[in-house]
RODRENTI-551139 format. One line per 10 residues: number of its first residue (from 1); for each residue x, y, z of C-alpha. Coordinates in pm, 1 decimal, padded with zeros to 6 digits. Layout:
NUM> X/Y/Z ~ ...
// end
This chain:
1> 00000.0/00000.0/00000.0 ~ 00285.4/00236.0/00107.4 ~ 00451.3/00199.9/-00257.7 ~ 00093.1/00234.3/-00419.0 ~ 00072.5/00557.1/-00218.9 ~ 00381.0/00687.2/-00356.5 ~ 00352.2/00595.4/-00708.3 ~ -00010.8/00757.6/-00699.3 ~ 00170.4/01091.4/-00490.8 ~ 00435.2/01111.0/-00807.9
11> 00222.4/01073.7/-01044.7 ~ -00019.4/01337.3/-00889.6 ~ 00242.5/01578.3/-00869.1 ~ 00420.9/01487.0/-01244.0 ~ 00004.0/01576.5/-01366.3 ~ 00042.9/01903.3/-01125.2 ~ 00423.5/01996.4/-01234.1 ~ 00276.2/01961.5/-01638.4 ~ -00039.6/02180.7/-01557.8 ~ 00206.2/02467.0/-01457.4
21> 00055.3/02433.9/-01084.5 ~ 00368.3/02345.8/-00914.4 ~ 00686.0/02521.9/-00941.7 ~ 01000.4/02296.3/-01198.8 ~ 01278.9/02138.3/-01048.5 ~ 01509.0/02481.3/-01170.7 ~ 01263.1/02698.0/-00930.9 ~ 01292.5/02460.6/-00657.0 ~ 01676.2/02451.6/-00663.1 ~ 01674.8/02832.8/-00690.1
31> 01415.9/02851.3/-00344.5 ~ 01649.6/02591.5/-00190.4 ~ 01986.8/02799.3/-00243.7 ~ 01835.3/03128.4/-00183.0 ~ 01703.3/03069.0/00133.1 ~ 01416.8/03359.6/00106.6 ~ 01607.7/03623.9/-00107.5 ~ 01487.0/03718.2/-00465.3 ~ 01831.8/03683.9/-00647.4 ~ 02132.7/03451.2/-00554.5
41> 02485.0/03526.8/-00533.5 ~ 02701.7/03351.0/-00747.8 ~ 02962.2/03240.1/-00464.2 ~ 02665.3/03134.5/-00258.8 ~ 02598.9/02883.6/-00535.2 ~ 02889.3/02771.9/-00576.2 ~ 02944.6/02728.5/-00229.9 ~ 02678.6/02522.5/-00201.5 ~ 02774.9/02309.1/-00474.5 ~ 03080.6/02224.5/-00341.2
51> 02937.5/02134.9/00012.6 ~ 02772.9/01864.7/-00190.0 ~ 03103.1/01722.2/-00312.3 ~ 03079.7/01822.3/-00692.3 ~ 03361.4/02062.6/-00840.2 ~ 03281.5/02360.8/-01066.6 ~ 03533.7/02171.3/-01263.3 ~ 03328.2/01881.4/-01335.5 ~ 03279.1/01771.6/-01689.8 ~ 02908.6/01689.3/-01646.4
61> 02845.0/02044.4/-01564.5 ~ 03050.3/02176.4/-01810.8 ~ 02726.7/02345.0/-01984.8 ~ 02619.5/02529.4/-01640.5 ~ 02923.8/02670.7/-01575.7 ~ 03030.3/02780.8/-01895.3 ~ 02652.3/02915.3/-01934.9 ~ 02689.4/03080.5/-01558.1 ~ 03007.7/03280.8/-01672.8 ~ 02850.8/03410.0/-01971.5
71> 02554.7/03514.7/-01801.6 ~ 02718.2/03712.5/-01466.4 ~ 02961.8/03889.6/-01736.5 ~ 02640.5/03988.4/-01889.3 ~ 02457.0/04042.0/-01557.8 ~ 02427.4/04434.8/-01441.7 ~ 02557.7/04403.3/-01100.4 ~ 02771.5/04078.5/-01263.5 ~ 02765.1/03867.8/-00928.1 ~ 02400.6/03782.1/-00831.8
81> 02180.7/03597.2/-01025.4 ~ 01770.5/03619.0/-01024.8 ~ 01515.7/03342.7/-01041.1 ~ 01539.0/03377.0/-01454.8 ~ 01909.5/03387.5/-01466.4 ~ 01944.3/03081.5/-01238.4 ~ 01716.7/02846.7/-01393.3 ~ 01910.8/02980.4/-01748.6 ~ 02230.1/02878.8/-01606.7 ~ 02080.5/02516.6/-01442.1
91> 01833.6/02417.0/-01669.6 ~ 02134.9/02208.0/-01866.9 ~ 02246.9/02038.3/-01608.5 ~ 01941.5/02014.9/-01355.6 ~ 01919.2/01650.5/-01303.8 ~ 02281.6/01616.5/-01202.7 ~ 02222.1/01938.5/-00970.1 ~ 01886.3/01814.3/-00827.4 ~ 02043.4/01484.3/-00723.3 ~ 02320.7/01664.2/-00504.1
101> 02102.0/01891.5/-00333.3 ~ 01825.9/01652.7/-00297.4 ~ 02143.4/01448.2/-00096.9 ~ 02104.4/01175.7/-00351.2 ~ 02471.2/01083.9/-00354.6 ~ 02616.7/00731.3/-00250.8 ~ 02742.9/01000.0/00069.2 ~ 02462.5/01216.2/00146.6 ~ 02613.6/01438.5/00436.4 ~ 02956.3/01463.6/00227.6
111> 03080.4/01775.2/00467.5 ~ 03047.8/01531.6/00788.5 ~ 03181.8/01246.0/00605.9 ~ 03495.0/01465.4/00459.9 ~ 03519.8/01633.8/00833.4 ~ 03625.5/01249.6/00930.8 ~ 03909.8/01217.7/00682.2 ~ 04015.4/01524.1/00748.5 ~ 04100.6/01441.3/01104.2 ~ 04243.9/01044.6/00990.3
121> 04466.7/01243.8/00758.6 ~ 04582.5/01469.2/01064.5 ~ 04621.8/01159.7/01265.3 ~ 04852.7/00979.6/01022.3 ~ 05042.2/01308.5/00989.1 ~ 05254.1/01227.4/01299.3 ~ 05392.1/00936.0/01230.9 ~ 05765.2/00989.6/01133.0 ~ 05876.3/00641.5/01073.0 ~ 05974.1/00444.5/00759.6
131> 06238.7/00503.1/00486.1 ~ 06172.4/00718.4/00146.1 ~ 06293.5/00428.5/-00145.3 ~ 06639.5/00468.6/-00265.3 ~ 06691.8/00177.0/-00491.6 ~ 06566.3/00373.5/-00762.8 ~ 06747.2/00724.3/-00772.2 ~ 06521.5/00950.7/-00849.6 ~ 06270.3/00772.6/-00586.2 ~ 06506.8/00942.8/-00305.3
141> 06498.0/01299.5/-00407.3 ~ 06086.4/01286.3/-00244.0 ~ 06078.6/01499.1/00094.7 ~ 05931.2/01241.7/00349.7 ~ 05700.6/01492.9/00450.0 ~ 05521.0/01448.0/00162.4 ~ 05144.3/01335.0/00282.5 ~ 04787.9/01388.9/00039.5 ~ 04465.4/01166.4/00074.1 ~ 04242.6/01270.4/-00234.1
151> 03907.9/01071.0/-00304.6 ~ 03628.2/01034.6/-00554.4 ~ 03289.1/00830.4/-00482.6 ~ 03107.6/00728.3/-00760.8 ~ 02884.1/00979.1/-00794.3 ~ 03184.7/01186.6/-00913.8 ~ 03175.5/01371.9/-00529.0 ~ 03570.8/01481.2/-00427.4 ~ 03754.4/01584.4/-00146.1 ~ 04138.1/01618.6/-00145.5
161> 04390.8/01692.3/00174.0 ~ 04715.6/01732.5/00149.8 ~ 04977.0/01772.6/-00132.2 ~ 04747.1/01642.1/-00333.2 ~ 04867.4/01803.3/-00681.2 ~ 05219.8/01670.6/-00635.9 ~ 05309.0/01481.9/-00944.5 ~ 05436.9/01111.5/-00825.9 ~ 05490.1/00795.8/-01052.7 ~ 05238.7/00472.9/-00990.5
171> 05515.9/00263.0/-01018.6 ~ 05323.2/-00074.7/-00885.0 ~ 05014.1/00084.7/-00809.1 ~ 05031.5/00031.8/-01193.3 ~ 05014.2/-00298.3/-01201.2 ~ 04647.7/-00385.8/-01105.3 ~ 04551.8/-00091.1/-01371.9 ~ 04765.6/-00303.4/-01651.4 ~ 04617.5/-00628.5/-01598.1 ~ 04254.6/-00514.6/-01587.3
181> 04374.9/-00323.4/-01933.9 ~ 04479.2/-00653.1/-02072.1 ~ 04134.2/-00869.3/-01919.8 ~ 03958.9/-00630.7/-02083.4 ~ 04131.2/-00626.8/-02455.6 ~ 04203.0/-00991.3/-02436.8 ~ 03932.7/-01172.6/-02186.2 ~ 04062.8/-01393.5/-01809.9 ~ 04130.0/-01722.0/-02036.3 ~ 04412.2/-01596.7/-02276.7
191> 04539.9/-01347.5/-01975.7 ~ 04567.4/-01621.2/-01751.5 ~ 04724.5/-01889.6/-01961.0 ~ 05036.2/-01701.0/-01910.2 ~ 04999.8/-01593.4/-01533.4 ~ 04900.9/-01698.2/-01225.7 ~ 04640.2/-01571.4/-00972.8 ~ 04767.1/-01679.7/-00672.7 ~ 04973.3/-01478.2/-00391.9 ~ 05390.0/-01554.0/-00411.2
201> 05447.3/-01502.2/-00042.9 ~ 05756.6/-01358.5/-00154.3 ~ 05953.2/-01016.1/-00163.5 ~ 05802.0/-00818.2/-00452.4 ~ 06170.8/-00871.3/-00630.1 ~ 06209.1/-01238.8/-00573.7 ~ 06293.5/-01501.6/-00875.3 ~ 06010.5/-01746.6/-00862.2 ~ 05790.0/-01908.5/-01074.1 ~ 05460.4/-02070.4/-00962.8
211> 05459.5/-02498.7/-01023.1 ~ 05339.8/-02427.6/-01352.8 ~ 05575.1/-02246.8/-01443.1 ~ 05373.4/-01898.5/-01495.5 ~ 05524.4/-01564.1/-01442.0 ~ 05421.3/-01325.7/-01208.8 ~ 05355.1/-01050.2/-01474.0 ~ 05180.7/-00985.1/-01782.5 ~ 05276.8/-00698.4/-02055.9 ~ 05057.4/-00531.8/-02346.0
221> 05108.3/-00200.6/-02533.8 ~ 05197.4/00118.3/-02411.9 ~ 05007.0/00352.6/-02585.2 ~ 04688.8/00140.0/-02538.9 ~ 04716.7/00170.5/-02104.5 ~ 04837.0/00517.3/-02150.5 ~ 04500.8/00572.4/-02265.7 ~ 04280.0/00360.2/-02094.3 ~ 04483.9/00543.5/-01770.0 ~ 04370.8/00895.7/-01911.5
231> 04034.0/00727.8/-01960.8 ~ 04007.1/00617.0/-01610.1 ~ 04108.3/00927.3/-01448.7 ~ 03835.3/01085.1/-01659.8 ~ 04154.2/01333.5/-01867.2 ~ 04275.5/01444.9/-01539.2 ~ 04688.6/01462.7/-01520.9 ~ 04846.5/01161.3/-01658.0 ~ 05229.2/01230.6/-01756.4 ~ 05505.0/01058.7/-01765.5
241> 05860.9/01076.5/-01592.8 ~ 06130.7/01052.8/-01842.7 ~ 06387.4/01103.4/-01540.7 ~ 06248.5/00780.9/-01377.9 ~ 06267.8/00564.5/-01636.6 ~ 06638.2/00614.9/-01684.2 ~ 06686.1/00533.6/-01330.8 ~ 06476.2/00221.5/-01359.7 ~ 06660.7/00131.5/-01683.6 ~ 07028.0/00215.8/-01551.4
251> 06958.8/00047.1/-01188.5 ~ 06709.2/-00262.9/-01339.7 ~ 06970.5/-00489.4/-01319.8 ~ 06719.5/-00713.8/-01083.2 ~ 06446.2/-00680.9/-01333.6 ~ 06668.4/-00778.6/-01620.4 ~ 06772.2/-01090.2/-01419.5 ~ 06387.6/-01224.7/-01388.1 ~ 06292.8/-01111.5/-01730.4 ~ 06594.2/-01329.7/-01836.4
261> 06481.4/-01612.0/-01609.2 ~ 06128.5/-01637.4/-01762.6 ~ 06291.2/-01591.6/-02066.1 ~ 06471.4/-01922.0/-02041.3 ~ 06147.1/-02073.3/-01910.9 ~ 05975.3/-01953.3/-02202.4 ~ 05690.8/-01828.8/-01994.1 ~ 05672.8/-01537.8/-02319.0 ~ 05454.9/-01547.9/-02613.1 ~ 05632.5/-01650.1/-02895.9
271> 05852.8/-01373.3/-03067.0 ~ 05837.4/-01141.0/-02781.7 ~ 06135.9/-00937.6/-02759.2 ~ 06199.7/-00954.4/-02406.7 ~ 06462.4/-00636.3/-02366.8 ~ 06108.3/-00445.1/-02487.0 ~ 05869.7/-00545.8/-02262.4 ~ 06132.3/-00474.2/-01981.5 ~ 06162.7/-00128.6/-02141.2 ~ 05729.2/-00098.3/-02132.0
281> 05770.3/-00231.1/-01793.5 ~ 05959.4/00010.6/-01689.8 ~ 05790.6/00307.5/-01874.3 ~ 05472.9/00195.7/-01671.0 ~ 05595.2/00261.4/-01364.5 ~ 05733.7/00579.2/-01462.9 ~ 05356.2/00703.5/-01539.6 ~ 05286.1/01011.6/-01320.1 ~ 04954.0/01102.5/-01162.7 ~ 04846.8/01303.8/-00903.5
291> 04675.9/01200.7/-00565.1 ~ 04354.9/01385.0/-00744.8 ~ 04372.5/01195.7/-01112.5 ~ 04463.5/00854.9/-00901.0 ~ 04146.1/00878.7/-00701.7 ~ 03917.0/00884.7/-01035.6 ~ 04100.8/00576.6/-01099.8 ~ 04022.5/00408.0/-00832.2 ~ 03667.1/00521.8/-00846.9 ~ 03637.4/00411.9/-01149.4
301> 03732.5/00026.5/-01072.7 ~ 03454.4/00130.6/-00750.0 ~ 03221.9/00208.6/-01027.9 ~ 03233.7/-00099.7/-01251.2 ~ 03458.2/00043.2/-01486.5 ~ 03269.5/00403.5/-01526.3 ~ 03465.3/00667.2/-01512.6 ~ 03239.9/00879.7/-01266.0 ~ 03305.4/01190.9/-01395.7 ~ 03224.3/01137.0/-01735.1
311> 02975.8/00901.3/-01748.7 ~ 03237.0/00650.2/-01991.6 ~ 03242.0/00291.6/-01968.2 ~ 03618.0/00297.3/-01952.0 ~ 03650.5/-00164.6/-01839.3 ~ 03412.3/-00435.9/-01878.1 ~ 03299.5/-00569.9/-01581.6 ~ 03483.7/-00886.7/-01624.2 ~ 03796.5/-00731.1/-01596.1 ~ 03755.2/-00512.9/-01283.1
321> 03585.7/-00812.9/-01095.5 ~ 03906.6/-00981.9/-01169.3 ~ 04086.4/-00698.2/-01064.6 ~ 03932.7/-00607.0/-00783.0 ~ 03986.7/-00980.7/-00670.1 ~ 04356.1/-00992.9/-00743.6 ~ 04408.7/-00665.9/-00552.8 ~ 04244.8/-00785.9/-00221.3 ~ 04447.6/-01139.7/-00201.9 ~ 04821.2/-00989.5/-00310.2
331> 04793.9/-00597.4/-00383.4 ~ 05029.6/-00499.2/-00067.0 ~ 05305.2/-00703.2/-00088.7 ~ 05415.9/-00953.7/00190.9 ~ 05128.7/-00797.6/00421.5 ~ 04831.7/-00829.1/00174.2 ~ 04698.9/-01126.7/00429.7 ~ 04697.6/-00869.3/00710.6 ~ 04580.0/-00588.8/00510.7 ~ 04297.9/-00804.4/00377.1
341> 04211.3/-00910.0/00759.9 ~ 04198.9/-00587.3/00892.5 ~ 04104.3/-00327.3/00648.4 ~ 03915.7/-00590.8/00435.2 ~ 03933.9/-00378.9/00083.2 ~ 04097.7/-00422.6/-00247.7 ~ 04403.0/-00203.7/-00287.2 ~ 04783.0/-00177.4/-00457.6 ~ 05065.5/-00022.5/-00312.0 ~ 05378.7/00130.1/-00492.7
351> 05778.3/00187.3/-00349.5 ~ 05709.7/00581.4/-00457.9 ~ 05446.9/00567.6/-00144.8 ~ 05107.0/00496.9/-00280.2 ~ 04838.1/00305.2/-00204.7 ~ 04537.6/00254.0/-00461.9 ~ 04223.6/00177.3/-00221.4 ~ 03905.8/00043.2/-00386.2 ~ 03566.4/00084.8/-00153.6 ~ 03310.8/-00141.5/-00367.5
361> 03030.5/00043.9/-00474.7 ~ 03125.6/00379.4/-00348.9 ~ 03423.9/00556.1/-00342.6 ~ 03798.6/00523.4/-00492.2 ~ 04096.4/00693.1/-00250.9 ~ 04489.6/00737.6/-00353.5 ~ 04686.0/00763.4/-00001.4 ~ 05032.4/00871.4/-00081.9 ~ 05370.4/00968.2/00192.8 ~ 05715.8/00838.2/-00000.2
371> 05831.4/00682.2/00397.0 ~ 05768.4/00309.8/00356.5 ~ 05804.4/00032.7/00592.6 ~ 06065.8/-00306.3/00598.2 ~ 05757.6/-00458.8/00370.9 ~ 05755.3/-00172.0/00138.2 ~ 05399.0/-00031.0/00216.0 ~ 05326.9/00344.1/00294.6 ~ 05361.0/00410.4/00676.6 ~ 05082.5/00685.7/00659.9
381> 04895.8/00554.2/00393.6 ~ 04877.7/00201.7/00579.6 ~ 04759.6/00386.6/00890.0 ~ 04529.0/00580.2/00723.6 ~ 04372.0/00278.1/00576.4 ~ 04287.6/00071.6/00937.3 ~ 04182.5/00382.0/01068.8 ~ 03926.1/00429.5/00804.2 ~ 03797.1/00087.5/00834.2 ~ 03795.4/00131.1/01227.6
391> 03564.1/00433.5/01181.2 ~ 03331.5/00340.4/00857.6 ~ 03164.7/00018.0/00780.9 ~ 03387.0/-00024.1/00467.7 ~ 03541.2/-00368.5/00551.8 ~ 03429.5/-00620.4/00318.8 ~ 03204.1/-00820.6/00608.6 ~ 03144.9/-00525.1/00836.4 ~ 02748.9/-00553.0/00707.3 ~ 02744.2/-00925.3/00777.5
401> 02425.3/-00985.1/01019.4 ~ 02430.9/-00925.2/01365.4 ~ 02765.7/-00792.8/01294.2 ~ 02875.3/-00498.4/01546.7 ~ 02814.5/-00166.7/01353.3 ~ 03037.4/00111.3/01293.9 ~ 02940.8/00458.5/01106.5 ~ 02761.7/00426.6/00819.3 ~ 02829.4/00727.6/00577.2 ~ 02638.1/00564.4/00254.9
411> 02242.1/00650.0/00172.0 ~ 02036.8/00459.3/00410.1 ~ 01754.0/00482.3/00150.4 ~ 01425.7/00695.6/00061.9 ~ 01232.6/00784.4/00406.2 ~ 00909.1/00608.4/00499.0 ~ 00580.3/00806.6/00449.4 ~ 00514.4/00820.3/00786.1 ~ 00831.3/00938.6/00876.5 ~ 00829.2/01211.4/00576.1
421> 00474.3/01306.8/00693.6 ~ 00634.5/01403.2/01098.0 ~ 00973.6/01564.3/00939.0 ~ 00720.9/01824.2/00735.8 ~ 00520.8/01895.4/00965.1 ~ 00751.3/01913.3/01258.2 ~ 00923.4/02164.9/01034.6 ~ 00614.9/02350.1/00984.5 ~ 00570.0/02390.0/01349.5 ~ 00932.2/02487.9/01421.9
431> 00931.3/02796.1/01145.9 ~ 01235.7/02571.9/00995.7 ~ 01221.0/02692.9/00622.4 ~ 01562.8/02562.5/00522.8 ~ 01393.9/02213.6/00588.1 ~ 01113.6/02301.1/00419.8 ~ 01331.0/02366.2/00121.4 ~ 01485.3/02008.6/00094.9 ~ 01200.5/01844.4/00124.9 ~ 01061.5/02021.7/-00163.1
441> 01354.4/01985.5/-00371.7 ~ 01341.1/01601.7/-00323.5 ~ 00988.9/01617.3/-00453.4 ~ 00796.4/01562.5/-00115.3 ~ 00438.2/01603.5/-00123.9 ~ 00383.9/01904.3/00033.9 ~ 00039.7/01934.6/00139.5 ~ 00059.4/01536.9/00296.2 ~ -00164.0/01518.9/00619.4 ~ -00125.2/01301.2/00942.5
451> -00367.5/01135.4/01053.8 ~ -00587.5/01447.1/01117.4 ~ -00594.8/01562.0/00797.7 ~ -00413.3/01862.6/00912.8 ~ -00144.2/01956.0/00679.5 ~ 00205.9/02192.0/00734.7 ~ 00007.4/02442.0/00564.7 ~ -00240.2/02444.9/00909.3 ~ 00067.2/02383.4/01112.1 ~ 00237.2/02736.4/01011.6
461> -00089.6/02908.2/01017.0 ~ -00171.2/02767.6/01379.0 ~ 00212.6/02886.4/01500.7 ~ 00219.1/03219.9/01306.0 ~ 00542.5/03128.6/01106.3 ~ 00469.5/03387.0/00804.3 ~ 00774.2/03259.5/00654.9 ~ 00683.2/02913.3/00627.0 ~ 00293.1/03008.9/00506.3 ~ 00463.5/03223.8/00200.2
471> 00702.1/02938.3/00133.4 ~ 00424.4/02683.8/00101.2 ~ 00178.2/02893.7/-00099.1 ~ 00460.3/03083.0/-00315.9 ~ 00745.1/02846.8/-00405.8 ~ 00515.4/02504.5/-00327.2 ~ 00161.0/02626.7/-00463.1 ~ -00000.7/02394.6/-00182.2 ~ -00402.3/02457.2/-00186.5 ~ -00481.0/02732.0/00083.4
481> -00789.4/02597.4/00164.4 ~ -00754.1/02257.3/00300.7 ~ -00968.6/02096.7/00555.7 ~ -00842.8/01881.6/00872.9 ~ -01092.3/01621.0/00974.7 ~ -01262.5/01841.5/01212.5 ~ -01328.8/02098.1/00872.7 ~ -01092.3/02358.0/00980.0 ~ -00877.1/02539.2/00721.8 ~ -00555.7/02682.2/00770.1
491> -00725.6/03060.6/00753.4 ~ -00935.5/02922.6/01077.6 ~ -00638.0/02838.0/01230.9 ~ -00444.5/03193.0/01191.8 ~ -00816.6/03365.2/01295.1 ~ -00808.3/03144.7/01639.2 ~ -00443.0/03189.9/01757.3 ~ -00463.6/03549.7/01647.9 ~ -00203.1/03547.7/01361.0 ~ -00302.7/03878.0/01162.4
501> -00038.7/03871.5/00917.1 ~ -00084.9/03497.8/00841.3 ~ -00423.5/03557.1/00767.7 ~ -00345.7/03900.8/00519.8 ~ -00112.0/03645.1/00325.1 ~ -00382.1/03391.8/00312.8 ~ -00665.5/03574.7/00231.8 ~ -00445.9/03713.0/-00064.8 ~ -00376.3/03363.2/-00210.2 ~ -00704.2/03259.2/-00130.4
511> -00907.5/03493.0/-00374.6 ~ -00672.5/03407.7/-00684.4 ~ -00693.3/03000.5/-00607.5 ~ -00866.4/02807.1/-00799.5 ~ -00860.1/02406.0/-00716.9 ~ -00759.8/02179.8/-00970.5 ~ -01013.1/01945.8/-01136.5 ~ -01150.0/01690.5/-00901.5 ~ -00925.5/01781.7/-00622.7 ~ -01307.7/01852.0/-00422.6
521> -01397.2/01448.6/-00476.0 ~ -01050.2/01366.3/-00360.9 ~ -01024.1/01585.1/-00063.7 ~ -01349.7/01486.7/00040.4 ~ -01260.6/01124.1/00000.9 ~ -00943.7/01167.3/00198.5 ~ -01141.2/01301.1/00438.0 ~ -01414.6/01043.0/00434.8 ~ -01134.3/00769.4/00485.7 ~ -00952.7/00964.2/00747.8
531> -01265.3/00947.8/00965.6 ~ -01235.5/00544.8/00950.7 ~ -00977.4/00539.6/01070.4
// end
């Protein structure tokens, strides 16, 4: 009955919206940002925007932004923005818009949530231990104070902390991003006939080969992950560090050794020049990103393979399951068991201080301090990591039943009717307009009624909130004349308590309404049916 309720509610208002009797989704975003005033500020909007997680930089609001700059060049004052300006500037983008105001995104209270990591990222700050890589050269010249966090959800919301726009090469954060590259051009069967899927339990440098005899890497072409990288980090900064590759080339001789090894084993396809792929090797982990591009990444292996900020189906979903799976049993090295027990999420580490983190579903995070420890895992980013866990129900089997629960940042799902009827009314009766606003942004039924019939319209009128009557007749064109169950109207209700300018602004909206067809027979039926029960 409850979903019947809300189907019939929608459709009533989709009728209503069409008619020209309530406001469009543009005028409802322009009451909700300007909170009572006729025009809006541009700052104020984009302030708002970004509380919600989305950047003015996004691609999918391209249209709105460029549109927004046009328009305040063209504007009088060339800051502030009326009712017909905004919904110009919006009206491209709206449904994007209306989902992050309506708090529609897989984080709905992204300031709290964002709060949190800022204080983890403080946290890890202190720690001082752990060496900065020196194997490699041009690893060493990183300051080991060096420390960014920068994530993406898949909604496309960010938040970065941190030196976060530090260029830094993948180097085996890489790897994971290769191999799903190569499941998706050539499918598991033919990837896997030359490699193996199990854990080595080895140093990440070691000379081993698995009982059959299958390498621990797998190599395609250069240009083709270049791209699929730029895809995945949806054209954000992908470059490319000549200076490290020379130092993996002149100091490789460990690399050479094992590609000579499976070389001998023939663990190659045939004719593969095996000096080459070392080169490619090394030229992949000599790909720079920054914390920021590394985090659309990684939110787009979250995502399925969609890039979330451009909407592009960047890996099949074959090749990211695999991924995924690959990158919780061996992604960290020597601890990947105890980073699997206690964190309980897919991720790859690198030697330039990196750690790739997947959260299923929802978000994609790039830790990244140069100090690693004896195992060759980020000291920050690995205590950044378990703390995260420790505080959000991100572990893969935190949400098994009965399970203890931690915070849970993600949507908890649409509210009950009931509970939508008591959060508009008990707005009503507290004057709380800003409320008022969301709930009419997320397309609430505004003139609902408890179980008396009595509606937030009657509720403001009853408590004298003049504010709250002129939002509901003005921006929500509820009916000013309904009746509770007892036949009082909200007009009766201002006359009784006394409220003389609540009844001026009713009278005024009274004497130009006129109801929609058949809303008599159904207000009299809802009435009929609220005196059942």
């Amino acid at each position: 009955q409850g979903l019947k309720d809300t189907c019939l509610s929608t459709s009533h208002q989709h009728r209503r919206r069409n008619a020209g009797i309530l406001p469009s989704l543009e005028d409802l975003l322009f009451y909700t940002v300007a909170e009572g005033q006729e025009k809006i500020p541009a700052h104020k909007f984009l302030t708002a925007l970004k509380a919600t997680g989305l950047r003015t930089g996004d691609p999918r609001l391209k249209e709105c932004m460029e549109t927004l700059k046009e328009t305040l060049k063209n504007t009088s004052d060339g800051v502030t923005l009326d009712r017909h300006l905004f919904k110009k500037c919006v009206q491209s983008n709206i449904v994007l818009l209306t989902q992050a105001f309506r708090k529609k995104f897989v984080i709905p209270d992204f300031q709290s949530f964002t709060s949190h990591i800022d204080e983890l990222y403080e946290s890890a700050r202190d720690l001082s231990g752990g060496q900065v890589a020196d194997y490699i050269p041009q690893l060493a010249k990183f300051s080991p104070d060096l420390w960014a966090v920068s994530l993406c959800t898949v909604d496309g919301q960010r938040h970065t902390v941190g030196d976060t726009k530090v260029p830094f090469c993948l180097q085996s954060c890489v790897k994971p991003l290769k191999y799903a590259v190569a499941v998706h051009d050539h499918g598991t069967e033919y990837v896997h006939s030359f490699i193996g899927k199990e854990p080595s339990g080895l140093r990440f440098n070691k000379l081993f080969l698995n009982e059959d005899g299958e390498p621990l890497k797998f190599f395609s072409s250069p240009t083709r992950v270049m791209n699929f990288l730029k895809m995945m980090a949806g054209n954000e900064y992908v470059g490319f560090s000549n200076a490290t590759f020379q130092s993996e080339r002149e100091s490789g001789d460990r690399n050479f050794a094992i590609g000579y090894y499976l070389k001998e084993k023939k663990c190659f396809p045939e004719g593969t020049d095996m000096t080459s792929v070392l080169d490619f090797y090394f030229q992949l982990c000599s790909i720079e990103v920054t914390c920021e591009s590394a985090s659309v990444m990684a939110a787009t292996l979250a995502n399925g393979g969609i890039c979330p900020i451009t909407g592009e189906r960047v890996l099949s979903p074959e090749a990211v399951r695999n991924t995924l799976s690959l990158m919780h049993s061996c992604g960290m090295y020597d601890f990947s068991g105890q980073f699997a027990f206690h964190v309980g999420l897919p991720a790859k580490s690198g030697v330039s201080g990196g750690i790739l983190l997947v959260v299923p579903n929802v978000m994609g995070i790039m830790c990244w301090s140069p100090p690693l420890d004896k195992l060759g895992n980020s000291v920050r980013g690995i205590q950044f990591c378990t703390d995260l866990v420790e505080l959000f129900n991100f572990h893969n089997y935190d949400n098994l039943r009965h399970f203890a629960k931690k915070h849970d940042p993600r949507r908890e799902g649409g509210d009950q009717r009931v509970k939508s009827v008591i959060n508009l009314l008990f707005a009503a009766y507290t004057g709380d307009v800003s409320a008022l606003r969301r709930f009419a942004l997320s397309s609430m039924d505004m003139e609902q009624r408890d179980y008396d019939s009595r509606t937030a319209l009657h509720v403001a009128a009853a408590e004298g909130h003049t504010e709250v009557v002129r939002f509901l007749l003005e921006a929500c064109k509820v009916n000013p004349v309904p009746r509770d169950r007892w036949g009082n109207t909200p007009m009766d209700e201002a006359v009784h308590f006394g409220h003389h300018d609540v009844v001026t602004i009713l009278q005024q909206y009274q004497n130009n309404y006129s109801p929609p067809a058949g809303a008599d027979e159904k207000e009299s039926a809802e009435q009929s049916i609220d005196s059942l029960l």
